[in-house]
C-alpha positions as CSV (number, residue, x, y, z in Angstrom):
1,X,34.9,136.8,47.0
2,X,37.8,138.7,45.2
3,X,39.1,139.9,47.9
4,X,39.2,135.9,49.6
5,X,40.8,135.1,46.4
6,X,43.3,137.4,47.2
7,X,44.3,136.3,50.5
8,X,44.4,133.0,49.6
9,X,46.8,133.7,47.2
10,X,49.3,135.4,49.4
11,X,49.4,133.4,51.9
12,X,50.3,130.2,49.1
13,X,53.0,132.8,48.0
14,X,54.3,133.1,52.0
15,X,54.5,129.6,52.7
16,X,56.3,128.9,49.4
17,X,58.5,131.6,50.4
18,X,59.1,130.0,53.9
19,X,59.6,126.5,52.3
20,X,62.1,127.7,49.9
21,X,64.1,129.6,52.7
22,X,64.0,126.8,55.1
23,X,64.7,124.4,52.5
24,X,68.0,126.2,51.7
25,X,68.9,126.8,55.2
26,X,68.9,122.8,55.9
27,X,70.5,122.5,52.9
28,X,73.7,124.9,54.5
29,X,73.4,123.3,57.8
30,X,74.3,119.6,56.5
31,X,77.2,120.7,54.0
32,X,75.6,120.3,50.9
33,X,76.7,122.1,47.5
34,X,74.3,124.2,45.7
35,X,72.4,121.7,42.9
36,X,73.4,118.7,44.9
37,X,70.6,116.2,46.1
38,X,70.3,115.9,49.6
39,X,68.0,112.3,49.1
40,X,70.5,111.0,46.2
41,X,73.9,112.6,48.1
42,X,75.3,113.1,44.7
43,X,76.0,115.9,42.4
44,X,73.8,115.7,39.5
45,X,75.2,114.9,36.3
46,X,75.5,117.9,34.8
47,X,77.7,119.0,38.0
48,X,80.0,115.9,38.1
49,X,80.6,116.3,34.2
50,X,84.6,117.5,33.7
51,X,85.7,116.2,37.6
52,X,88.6,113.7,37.8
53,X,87.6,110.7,39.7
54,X,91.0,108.6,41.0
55,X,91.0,104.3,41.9
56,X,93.2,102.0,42.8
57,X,92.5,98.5,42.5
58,X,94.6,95.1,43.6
59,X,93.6,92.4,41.4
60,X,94.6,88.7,41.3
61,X,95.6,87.6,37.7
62,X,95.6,83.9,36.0
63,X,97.4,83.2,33.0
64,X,96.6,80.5,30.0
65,X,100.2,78.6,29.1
66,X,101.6,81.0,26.8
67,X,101.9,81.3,22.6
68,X,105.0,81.2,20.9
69,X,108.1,79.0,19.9
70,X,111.1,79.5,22.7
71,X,113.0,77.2,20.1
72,X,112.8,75.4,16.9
73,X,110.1,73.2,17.9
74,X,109.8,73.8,21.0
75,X,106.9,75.9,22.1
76,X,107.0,78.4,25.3
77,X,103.4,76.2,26.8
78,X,106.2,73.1,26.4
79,X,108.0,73.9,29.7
80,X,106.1,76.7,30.9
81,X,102.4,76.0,32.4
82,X,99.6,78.5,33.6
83,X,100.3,81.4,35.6
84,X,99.1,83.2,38.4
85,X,100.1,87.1,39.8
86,X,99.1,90.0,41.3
87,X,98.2,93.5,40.4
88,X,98.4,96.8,41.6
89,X,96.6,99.4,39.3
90,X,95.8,103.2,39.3
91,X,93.8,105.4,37.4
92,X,92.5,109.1,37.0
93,X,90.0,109.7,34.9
94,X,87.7,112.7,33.9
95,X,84.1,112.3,34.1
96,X,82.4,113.1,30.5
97,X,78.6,113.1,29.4
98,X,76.8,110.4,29.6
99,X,78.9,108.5,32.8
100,X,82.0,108.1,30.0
101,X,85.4,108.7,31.8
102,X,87.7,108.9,30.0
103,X,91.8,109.3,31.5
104,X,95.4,107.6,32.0
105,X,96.2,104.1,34.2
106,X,99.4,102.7,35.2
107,X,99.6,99.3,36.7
108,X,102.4,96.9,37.9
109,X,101.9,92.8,38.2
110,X,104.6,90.1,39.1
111,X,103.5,86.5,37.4
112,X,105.0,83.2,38.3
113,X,104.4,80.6,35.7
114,X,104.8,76.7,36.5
115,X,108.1,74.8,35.1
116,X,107.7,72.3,32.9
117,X,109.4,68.7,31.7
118,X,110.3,68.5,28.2
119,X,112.6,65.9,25.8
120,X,113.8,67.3,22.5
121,X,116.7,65.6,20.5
122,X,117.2,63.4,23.3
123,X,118.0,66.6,26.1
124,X,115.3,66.5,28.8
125,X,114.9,70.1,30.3
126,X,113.0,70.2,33.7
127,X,112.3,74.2,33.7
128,X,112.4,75.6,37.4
129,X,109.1,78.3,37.6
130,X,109.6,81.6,35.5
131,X,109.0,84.8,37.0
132,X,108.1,88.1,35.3
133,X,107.6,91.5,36.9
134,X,105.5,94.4,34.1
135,X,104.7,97.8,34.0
136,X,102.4,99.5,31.9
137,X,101.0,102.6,31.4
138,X,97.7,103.7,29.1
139,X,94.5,104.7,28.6
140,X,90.9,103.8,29.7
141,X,87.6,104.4,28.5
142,X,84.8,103.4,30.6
143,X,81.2,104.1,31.8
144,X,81.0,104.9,35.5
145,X,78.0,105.9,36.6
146,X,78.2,107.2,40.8
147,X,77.0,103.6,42.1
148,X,75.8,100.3,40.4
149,X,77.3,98.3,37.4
150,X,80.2,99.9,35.4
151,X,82.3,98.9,31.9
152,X,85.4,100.1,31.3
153,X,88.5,99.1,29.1
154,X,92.2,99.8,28.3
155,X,95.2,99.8,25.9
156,X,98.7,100.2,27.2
157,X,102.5,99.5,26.3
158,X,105.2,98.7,28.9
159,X,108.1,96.9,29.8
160,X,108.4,93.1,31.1
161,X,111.6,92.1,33.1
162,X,112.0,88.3,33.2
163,X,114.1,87.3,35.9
164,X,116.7,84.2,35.4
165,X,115.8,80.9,35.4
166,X,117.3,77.6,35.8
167,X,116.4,74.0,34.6
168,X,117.7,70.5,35.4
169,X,119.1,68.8,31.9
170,X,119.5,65.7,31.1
171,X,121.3,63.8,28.6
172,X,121.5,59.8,28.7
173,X,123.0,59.8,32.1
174,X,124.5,62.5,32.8
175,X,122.7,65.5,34.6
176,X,123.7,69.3,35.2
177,X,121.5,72.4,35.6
178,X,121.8,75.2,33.0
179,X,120.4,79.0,33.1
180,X,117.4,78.1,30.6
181,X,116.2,81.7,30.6
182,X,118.7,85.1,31.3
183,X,117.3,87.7,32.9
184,X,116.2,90.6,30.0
185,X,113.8,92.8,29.3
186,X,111.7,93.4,26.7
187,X,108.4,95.7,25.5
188,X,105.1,94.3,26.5
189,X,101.5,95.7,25.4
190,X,97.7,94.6,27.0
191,X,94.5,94.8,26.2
192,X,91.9,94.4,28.5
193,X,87.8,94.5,30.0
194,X,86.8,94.8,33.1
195,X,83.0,94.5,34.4
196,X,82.1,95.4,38.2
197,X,79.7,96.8,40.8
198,X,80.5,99.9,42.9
199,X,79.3,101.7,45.7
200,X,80.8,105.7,46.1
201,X,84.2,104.3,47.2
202,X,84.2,101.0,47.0
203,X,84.4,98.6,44.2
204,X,84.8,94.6,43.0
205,X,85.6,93.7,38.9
206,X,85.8,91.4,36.7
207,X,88.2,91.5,33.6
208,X,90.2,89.9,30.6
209,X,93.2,90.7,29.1
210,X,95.5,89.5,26.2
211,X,98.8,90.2,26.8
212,X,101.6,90.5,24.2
213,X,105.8,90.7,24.3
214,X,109.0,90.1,23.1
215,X,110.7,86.7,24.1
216,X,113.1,86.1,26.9
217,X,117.1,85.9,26.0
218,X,117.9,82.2,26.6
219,X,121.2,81.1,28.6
220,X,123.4,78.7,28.5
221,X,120.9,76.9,25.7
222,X,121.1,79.9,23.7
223,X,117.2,79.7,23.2
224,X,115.8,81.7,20.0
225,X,112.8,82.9,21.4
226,X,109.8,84.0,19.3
227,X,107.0,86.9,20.4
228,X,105.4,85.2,23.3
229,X,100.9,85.9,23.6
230,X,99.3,85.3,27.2
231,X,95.6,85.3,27.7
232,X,93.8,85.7,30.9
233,X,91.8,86.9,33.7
234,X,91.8,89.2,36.3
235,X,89.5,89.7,39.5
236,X,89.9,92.1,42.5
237,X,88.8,94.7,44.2
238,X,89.6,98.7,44.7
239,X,88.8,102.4,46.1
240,X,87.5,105.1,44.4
241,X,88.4,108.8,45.8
């Protein structure tokens, strides 16, 4: 019976042995790192923790009218209405415990905002559309986990560049057209969320931001612009590699 026993127990022993060896063997023959998951196809977290993981992301942006006097009296939502713009944005980030990254972005947007009519000490100003081109660069904290639902969110400072603009004026009868708005720049600063679904390379989001920068030179109207706020939304899509 002992000796049975015995048997038994080496040939359990041998066909681990086999199983481990064949195991590792597959293992080589489809590419796979040492401690990754051939099922999963991903690293597990204790590998992943201190890689860099890169994005970009193009992201359509709409804009609340803006806060903010552009005059005495006259407020910048007055002659300019909501805006919409686009996004580009990049990021690397390093992966820490837990699915935090944690890393630098850098994004660039151009915004057009809507024209308004407005009458103030008997001048009507018809604004043509004003345009504004940013870039900012920051930081991101965010939980990325390989695939599913992820969180992140930023804080960055930057420049905006607003490019001239014109408006129609008029004053009993008598029109003209003025330079409302010179082109300047100034510093600008965001904060923003974002919420989304990825797969490995691919992702979709979600986001707010709140925007904040100095006013616009005016032109001939030597306007006295006050700190102009902008609230908004964001949604888009992206690559991770």
């Amino acid at each position: 019976m002992t000796k049975t026993a015995a048997s038994v127990c080496g040939l359990l022993l041998g066909l681990a042995g086999t199983s481990a060896a064949a195991a590792q063997e597959l293992s080589m023959r489809l590419g796979a790192e040492p401690g990754t998951s051939l099922l999963a196809g991903e690293p597990p977290p204790a590998a992943r923790q201190g890689q860099a993981v890169s994005s970009i992301a193009l992201l359509a942006r709409f804009t609340a009218p803006p806060d903010g006097e552009i005059d005495s009296g006259t407020d910048y939502s007055d002659i300019m209405d909501q805006g919409i713009g686009a996004v580009l944005e990049f990021d690397h980030l390093l992966e820490l415990p837990g699915d935090l990254h944690l890393g630098p972005y850098v994004s660039v947007g151009f915004d057009v905002f809507s024209g308004e009519e407005v009458t103030s000490g008997g001048v009507t100003v018809n604004a043509d559309d004003f345009r504004l081109i940013t870039a900012i660069v920051g930081g991101k904290l965010g939980h990325r986990p390989p695939e599913g639902v992820f969180l992140d969110g930023r804080l960055g400072v930057g420049v905006v560049h607003y490019l001239s603009t014109d408006a129609d004026t008029t004053i009993g009868l008598a029109t003209g057209e003025v330079e409302l708005v010179e082109t300047d720049t100034q510093v600008i600063g965001e904060i923003g969320a974002r919420v989304g679904y990825a797969t490995s390379s691919f992702f979709v989001q979600l986001g707010v931001v709140g925007r904040i920068q100095g006013g616009p030179d005016g032109g001939d109207l030597d306007l006295n612009g006050d700190t102009l706020v902008q609230y908004g939304a964001d949604v888009g899509f992206g690559l991770r590699f």
